[in-house]
N, CA, C and O of each residue as an XYZ file, in Angstrom:
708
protein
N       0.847     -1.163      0.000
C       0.000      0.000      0.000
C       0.898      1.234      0.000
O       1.757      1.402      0.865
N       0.660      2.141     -1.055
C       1.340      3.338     -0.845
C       0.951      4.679      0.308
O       0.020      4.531      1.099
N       1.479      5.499      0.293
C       1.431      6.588      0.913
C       0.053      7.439      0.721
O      -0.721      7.845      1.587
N       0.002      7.571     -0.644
C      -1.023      8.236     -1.516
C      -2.266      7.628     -0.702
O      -3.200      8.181     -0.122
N      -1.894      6.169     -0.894
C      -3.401      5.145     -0.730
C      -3.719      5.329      0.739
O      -4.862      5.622      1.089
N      -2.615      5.142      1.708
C      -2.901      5.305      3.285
C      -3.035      6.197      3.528
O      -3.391      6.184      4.706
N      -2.974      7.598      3.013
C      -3.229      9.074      3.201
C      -5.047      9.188      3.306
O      -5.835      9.606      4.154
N      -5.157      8.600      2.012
C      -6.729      8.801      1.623
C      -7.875      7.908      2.297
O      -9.069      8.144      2.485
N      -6.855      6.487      2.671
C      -7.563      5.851      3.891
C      -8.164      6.437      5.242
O      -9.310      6.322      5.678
N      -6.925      7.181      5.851
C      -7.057      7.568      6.702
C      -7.908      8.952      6.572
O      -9.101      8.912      6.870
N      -7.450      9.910      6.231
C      -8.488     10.991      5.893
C     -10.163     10.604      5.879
O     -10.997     11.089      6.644
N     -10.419      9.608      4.810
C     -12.384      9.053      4.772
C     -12.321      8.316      6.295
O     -13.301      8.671      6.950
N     -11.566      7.521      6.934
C     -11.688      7.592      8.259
C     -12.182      8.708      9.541
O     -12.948      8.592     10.498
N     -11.359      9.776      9.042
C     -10.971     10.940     10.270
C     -12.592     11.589     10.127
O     -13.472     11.684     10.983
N     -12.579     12.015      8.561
C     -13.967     13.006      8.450
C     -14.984     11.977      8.816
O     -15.644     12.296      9.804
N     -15.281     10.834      8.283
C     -16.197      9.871      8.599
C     -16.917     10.089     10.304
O     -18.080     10.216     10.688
N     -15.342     10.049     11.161
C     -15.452     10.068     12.600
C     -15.616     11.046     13.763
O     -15.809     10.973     14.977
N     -15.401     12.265     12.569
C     -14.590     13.542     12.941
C     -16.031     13.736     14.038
O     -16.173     13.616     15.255
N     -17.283     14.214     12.508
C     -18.395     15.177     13.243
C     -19.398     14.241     14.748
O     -19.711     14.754     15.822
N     -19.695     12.713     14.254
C     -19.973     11.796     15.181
C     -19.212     12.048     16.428
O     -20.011     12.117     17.361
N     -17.923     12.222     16.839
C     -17.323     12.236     17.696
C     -17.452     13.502     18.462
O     -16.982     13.419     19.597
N     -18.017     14.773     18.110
C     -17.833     16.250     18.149
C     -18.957     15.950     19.010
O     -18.887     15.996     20.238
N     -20.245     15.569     18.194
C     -21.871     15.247     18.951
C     -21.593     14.786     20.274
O     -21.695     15.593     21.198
N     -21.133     13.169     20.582
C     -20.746     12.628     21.566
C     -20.369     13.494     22.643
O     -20.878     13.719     23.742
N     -19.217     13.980     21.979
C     -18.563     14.295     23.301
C     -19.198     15.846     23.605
O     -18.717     16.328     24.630
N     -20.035     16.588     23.019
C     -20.289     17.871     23.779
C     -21.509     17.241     24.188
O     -22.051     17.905     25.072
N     -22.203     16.112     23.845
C     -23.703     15.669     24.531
C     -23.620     15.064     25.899
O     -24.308     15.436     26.850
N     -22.694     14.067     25.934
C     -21.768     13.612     27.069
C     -21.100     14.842     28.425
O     -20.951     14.712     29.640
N     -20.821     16.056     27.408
C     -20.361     16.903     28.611
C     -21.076     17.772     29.076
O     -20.773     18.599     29.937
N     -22.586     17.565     28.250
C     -23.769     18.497     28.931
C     -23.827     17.596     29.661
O     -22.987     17.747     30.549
N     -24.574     16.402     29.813
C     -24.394     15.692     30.648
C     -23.572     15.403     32.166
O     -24.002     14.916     33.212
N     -22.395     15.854     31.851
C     -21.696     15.718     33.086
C     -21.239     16.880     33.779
O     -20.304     16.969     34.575
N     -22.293     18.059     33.230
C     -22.447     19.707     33.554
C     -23.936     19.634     34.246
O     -24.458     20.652     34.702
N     -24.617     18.275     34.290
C     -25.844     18.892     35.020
C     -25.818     18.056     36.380
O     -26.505     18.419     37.335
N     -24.791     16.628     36.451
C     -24.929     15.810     37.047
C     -23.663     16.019     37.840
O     -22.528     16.165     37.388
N     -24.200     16.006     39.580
C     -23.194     15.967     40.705
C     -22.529     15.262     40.596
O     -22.967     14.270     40.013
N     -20.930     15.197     41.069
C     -19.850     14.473     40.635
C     -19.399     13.504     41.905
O     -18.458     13.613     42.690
N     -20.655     12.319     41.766
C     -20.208     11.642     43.077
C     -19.883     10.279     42.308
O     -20.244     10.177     41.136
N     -19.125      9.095     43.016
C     -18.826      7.763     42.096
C     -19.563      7.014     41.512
O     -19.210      6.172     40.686
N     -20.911      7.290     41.958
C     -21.872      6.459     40.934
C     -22.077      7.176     39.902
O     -22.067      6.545     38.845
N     -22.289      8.447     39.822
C     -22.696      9.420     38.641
C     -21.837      9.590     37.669
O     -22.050     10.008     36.531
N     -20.415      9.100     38.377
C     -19.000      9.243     37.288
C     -18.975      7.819     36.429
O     -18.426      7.747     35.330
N     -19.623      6.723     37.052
C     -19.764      5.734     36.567
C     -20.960      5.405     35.195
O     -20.889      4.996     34.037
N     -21.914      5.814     36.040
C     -22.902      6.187     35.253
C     -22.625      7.481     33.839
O     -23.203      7.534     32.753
N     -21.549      8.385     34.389
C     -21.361      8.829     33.075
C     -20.372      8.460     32.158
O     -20.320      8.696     30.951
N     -19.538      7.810     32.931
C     -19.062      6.853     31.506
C     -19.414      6.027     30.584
O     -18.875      5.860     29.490
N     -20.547      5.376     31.130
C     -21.490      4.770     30.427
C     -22.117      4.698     29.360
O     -22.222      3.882     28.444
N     -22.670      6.038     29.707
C     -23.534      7.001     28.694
C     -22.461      7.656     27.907
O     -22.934      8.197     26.908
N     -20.697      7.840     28.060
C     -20.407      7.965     27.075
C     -20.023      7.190     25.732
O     -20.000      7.360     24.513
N     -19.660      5.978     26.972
C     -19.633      4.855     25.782
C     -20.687      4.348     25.031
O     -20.523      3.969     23.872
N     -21.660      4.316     25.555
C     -22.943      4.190     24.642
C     -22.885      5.222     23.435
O     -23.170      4.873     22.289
N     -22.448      6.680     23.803
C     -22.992      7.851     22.953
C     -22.030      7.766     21.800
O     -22.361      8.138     20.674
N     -20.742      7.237     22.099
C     -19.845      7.103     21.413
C     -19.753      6.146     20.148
O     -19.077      6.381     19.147
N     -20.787      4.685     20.428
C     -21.107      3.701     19.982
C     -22.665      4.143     18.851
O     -23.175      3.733     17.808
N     -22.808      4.783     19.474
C     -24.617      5.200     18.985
C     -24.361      6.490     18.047
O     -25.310      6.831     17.341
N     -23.484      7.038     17.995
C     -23.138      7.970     17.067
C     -22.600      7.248     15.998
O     -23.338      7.054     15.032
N     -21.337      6.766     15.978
C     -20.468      6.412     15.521
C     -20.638      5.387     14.798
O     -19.876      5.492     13.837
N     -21.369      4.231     14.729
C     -21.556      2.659     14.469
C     -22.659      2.783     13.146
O     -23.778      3.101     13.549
N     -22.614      2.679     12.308
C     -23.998      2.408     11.246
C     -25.100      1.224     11.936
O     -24.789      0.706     13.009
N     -26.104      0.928     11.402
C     -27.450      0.847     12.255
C     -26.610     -0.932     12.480
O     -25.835     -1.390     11.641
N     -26.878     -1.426     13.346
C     -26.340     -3.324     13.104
C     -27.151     -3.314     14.715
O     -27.393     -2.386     15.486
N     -27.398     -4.644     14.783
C     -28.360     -5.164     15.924
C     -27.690     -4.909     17.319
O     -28.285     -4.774     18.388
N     -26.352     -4.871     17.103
C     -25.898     -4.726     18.463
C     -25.649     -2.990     18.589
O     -25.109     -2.519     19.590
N     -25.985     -2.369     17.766
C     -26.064     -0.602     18.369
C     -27.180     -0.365     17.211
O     -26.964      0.257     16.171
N     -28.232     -0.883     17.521
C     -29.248     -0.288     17.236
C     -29.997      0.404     18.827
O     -30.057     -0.035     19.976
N     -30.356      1.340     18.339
C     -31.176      2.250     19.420
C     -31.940      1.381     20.299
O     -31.946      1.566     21.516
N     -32.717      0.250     19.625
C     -33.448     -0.106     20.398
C     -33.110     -1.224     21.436
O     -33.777     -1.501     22.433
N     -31.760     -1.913     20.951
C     -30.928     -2.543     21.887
C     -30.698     -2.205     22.904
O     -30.952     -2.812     23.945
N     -29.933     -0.698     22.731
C     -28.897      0.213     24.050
C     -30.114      0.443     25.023
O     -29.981      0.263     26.233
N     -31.544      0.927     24.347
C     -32.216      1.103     24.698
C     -33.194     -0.065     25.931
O     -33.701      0.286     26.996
N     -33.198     -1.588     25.262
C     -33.766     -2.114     26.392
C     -32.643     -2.905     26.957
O     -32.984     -3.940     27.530
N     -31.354     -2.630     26.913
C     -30.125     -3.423     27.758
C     -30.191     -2.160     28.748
O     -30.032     -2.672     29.857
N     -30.313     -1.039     28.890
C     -30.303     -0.276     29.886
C     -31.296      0.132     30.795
O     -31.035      0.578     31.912
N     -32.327      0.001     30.383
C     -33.487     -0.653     30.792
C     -33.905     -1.922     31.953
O     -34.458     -1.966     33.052
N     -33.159     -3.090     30.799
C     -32.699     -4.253     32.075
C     -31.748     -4.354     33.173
O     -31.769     -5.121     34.135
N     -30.844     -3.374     32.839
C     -30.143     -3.525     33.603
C     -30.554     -2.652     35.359
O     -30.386     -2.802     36.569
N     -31.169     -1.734     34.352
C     -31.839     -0.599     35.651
C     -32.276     -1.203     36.726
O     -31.985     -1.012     37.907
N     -33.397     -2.360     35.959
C     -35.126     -3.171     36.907
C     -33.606     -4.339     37.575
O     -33.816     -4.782     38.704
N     -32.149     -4.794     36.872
C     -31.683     -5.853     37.642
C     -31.308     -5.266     38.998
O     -31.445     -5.703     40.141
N     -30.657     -3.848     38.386
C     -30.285     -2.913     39.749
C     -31.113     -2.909     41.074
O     -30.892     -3.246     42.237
N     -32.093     -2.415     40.432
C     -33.245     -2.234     41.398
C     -33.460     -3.362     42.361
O     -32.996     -3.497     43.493
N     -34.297     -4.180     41.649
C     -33.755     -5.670     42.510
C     -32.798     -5.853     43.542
O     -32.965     -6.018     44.750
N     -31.829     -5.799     42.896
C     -30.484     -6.225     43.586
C     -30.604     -4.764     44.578
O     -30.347     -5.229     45.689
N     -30.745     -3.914     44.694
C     -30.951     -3.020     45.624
C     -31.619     -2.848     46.856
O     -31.297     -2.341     47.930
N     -32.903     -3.549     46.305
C     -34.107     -3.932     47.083
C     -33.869     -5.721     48.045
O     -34.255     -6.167     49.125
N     -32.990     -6.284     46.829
C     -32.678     -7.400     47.817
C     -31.796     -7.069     48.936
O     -31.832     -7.715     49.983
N     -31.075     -6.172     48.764
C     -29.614     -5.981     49.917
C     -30.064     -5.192     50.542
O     -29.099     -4.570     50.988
N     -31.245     -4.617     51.026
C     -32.351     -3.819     52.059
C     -32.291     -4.826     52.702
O     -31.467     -4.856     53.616
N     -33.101     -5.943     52.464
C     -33.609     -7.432     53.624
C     -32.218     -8.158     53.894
O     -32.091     -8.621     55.028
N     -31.088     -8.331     52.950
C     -30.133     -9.400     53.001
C     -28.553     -7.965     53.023
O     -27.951     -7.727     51.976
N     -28.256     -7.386     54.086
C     -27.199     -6.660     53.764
C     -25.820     -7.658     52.626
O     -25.522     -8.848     52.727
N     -25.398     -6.887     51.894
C     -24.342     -7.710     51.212
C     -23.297     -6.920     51.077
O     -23.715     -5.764     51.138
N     -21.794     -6.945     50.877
C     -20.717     -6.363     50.963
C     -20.642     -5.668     49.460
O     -21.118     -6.363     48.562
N     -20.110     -4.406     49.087
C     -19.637     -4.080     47.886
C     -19.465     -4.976     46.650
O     -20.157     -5.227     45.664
N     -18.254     -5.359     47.105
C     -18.030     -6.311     46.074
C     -19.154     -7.414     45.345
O     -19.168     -7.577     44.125
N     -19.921     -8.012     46.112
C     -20.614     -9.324     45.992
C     -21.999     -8.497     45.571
O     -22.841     -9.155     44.960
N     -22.275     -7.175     45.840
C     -23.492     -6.480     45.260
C     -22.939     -6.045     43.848
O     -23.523     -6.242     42.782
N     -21.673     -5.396     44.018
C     -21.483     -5.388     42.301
C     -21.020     -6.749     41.079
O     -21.099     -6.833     39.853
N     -20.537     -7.651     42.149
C     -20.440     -9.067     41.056
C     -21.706     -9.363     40.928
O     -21.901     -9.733     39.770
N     -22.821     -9.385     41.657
C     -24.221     -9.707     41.441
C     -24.650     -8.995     40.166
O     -24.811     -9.485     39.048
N     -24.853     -7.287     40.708
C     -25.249     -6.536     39.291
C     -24.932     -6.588     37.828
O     -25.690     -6.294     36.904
N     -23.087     -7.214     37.732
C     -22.560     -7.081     36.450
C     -23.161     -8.542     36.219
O     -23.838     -8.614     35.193
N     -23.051     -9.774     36.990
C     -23.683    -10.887     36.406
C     -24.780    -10.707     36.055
O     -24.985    -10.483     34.862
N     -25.888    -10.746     37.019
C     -27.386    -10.767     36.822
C     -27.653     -9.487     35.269
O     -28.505     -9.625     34.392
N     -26.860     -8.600     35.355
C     -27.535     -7.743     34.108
C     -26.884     -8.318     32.916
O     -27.566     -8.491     31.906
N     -25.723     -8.609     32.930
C     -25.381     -9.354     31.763
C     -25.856    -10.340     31.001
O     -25.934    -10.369     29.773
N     -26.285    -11.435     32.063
C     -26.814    -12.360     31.677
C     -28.269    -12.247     31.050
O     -28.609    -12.930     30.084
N     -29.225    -11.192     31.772
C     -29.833    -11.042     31.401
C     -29.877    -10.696     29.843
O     -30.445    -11.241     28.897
N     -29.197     -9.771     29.931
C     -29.206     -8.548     28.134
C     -28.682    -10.068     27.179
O     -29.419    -10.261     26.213
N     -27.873    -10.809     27.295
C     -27.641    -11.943     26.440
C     -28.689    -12.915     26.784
O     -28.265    -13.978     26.331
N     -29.612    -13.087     27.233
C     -31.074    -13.961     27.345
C     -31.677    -13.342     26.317
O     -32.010    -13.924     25.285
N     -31.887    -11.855     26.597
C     -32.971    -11.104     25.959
C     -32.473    -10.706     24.347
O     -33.272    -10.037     23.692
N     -31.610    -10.972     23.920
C     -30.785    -10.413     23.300
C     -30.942     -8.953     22.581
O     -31.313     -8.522     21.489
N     -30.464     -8.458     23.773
C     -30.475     -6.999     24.045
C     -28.884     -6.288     24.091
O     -28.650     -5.128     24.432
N     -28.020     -7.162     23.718
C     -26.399     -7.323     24.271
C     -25.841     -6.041     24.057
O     -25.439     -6.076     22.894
N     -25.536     -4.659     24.654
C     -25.034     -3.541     24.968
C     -24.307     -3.077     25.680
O     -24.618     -1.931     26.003
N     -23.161     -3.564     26.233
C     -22.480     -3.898     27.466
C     -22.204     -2.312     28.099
O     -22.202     -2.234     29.327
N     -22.085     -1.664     27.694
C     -21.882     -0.451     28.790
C     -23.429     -0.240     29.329
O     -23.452      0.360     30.404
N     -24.359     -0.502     28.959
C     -25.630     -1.169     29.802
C     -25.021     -1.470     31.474
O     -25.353     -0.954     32.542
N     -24.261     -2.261     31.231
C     -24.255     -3.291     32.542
C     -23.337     -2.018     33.246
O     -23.843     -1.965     34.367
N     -22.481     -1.174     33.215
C     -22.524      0.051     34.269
C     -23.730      0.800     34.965
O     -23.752      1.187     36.133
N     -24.503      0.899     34.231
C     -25.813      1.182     34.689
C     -25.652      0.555     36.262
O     -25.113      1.196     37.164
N     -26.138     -0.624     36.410
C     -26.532     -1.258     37.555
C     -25.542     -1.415     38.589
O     -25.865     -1.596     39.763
N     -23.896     -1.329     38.047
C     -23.037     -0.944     38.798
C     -23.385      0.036     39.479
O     -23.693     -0.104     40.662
N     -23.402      1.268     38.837
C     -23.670      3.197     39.321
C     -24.878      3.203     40.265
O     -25.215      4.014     41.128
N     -25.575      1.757     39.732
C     -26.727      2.266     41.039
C     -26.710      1.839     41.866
O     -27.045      2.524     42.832
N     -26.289      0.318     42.114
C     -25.853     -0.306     43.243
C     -24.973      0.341     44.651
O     -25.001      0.127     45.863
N     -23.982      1.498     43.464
C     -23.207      1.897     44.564
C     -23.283      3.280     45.272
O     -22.495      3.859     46.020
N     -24.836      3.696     44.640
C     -25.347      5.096     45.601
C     -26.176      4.569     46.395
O     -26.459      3.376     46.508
N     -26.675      5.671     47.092
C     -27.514      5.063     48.147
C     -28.819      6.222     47.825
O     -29.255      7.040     48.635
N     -29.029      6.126     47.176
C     -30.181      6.828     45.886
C     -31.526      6.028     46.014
O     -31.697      4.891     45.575
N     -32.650      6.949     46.818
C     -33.460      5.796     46.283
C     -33.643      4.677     44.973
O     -32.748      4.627     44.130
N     -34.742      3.868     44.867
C     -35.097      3.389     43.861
C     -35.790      4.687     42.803
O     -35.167      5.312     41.945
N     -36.877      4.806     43.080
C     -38.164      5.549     43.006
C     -36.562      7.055     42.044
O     -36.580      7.370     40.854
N     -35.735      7.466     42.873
C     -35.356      8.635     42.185
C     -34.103      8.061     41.446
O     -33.422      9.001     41.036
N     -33.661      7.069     41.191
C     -32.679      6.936     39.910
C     -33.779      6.171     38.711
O     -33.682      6.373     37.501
N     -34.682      5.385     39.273
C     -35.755      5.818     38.450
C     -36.620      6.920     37.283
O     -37.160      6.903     36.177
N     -36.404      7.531     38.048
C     -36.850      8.989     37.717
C     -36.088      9.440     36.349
O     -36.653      9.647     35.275
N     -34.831      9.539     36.579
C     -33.816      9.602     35.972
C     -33.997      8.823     34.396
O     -33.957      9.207     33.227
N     -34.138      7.987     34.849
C     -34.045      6.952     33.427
C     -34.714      7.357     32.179
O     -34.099      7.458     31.117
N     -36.380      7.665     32.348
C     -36.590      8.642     30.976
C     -35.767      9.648     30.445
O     -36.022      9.741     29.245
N     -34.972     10.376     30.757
C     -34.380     11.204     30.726
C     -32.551     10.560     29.804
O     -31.919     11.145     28.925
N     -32.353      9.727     30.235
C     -31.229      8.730     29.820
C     -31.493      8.808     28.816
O     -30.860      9.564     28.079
N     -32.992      7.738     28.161
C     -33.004      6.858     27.555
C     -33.786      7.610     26.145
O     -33.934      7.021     25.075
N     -34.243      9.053     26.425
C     -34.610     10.724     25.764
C     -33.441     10.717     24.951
O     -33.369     10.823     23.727
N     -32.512     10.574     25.815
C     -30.971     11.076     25.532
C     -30.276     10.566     24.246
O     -29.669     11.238     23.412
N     -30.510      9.155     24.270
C     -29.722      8.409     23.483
C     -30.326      8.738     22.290
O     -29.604      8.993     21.327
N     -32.041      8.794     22.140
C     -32.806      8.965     20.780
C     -32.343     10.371     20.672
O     -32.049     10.543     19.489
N     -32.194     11.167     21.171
C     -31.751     12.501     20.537
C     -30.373     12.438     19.835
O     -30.243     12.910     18.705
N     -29.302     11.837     20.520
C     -28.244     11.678     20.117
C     -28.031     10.793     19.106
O     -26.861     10.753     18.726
N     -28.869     10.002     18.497
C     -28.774      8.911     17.632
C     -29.483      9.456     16.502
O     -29.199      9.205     15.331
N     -30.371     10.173     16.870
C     -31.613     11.076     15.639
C     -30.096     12.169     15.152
O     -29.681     12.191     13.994
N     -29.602     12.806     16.035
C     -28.270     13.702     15.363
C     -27.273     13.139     14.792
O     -26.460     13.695     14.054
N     -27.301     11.720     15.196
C     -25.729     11.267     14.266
C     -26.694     10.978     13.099
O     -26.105     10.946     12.018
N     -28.174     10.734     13.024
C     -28.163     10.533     11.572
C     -28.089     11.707     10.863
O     -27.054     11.938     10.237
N     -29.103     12.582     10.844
C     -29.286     13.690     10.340
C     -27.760     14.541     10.078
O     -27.348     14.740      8.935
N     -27.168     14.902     11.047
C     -25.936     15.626     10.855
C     -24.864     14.744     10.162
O     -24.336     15.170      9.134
N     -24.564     13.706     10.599
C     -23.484     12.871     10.396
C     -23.225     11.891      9.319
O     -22.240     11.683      8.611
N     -24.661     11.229      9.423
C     -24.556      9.830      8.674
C     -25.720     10.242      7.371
O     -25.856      9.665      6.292
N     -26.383     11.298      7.841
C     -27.221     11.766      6.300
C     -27.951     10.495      6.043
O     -27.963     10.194      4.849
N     -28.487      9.770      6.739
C     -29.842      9.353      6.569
C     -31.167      9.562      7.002
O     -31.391      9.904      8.163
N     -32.106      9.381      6.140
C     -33.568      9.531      6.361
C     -34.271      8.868      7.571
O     -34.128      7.708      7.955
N     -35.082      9.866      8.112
C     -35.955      9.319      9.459
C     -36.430      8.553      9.295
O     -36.783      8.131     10.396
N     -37.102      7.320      7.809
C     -37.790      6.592      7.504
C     -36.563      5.246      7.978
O     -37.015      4.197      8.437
N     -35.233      5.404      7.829
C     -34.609      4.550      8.319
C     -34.137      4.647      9.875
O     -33.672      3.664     10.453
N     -34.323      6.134     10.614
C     -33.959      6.249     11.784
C     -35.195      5.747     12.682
O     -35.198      5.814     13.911
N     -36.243      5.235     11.900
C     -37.268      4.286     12.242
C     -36.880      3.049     12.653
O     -37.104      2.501     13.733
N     -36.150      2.567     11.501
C     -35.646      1.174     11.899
C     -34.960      0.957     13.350
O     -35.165     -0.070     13.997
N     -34.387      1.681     13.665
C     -33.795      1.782     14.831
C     -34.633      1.252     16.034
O     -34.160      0.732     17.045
N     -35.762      1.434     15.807
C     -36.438      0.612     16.928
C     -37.260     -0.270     16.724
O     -38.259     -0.406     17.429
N     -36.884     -1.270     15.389
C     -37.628     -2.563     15.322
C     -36.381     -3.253     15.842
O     -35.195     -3.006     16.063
N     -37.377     -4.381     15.936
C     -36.695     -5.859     16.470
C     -36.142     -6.429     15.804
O     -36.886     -6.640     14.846
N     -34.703     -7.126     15.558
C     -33.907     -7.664     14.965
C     -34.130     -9.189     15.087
O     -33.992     -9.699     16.199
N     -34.483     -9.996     13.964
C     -35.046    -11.498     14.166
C     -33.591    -11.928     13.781
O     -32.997    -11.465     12.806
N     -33.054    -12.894     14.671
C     -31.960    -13.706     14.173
C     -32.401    -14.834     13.402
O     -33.469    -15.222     13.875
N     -31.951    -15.707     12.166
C     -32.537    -16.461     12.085
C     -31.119    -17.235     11.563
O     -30.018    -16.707     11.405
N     -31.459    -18.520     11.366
C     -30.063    -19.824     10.992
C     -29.644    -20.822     12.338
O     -28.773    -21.684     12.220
């Protein structure tokens, strides 16, 4: 491969990545301009950047389609919760509440096949505030607002496709074979 050729590689790379990446990261840092900077929220916002980063960036495929990120974070929330609500009646140590959360949500999102793995921070970040249920709850429309806004902008700005395909984004992906 010449110079010429790896020049021009890289360049349809950079612009390809350039404006997707611009979205992300100033949507990500509104984000972490409205939200108190305690260890679950830092967790929780890494999350959401790796998601935003993935959801911008990725052309539509089953594993970053909107509606994936969308119910892996979701599951992972209701595993949180749970697991939150169980360690009310059953105190449990750090550790063994967050090996619970990353198992139980994982496993879940690959049951459901929902597979989004920065999902499974989610239930980390909540496990380790002491946040009600009821108000990281709360929260979650607001998340999950987030991602469709940010995914509606990587098309429109970025990826220059039609809303008739930013539709697709939230059908169901049938595996079949």
């Amino acid at each position: 491969m010449g110079f010429q050729q790896l020049w021009e590689e890289e360049k349809y790379l950079w612009h390809k990545h350039f404006i997707p990446s611009v979205i992300a990261g100033i949507a990500v840092a509104v984000m972490a301009y409205v939200q108190e900077q305690t260890v679950s929220n830092i967790v929780l916002i890494a999350s959401i950047g790796s998601s935003t980063m993935i959801l911008t960036n990725a052309a539509s495929h089953h594993l970053v389609k909107l509606r994936t990120a969308l119910g892996s974070y979701s599951v992972a929330a209701i595993i949180a919760v749970l697991i939150q609500l169980y360690t009310q009646v059953v105190p449990l140590s750090t550790p063994v509440v967050v090996a619970f959360s990353v198992f139980f949500s994982g496993m879940a999102i690959y049951l459901l096949n929902m597979v989004h793995p920065p999902a499974i921070s989610v239930a980390v970040s909540f496990v380790l505030t002491d946040t009600a249920s009821l108000t990281f709850l709360s929260l979650f429309p607001a998340i999950l607002l987030f991602f469709i806004i940010v995914r509606l902008l990587a098309y429109l700005i970025s990826q220059h496709l039609s809303l008739r395909r930013f539709l697709d984004e939230f059908k169901r992906h049938v595996i079949t074979g």
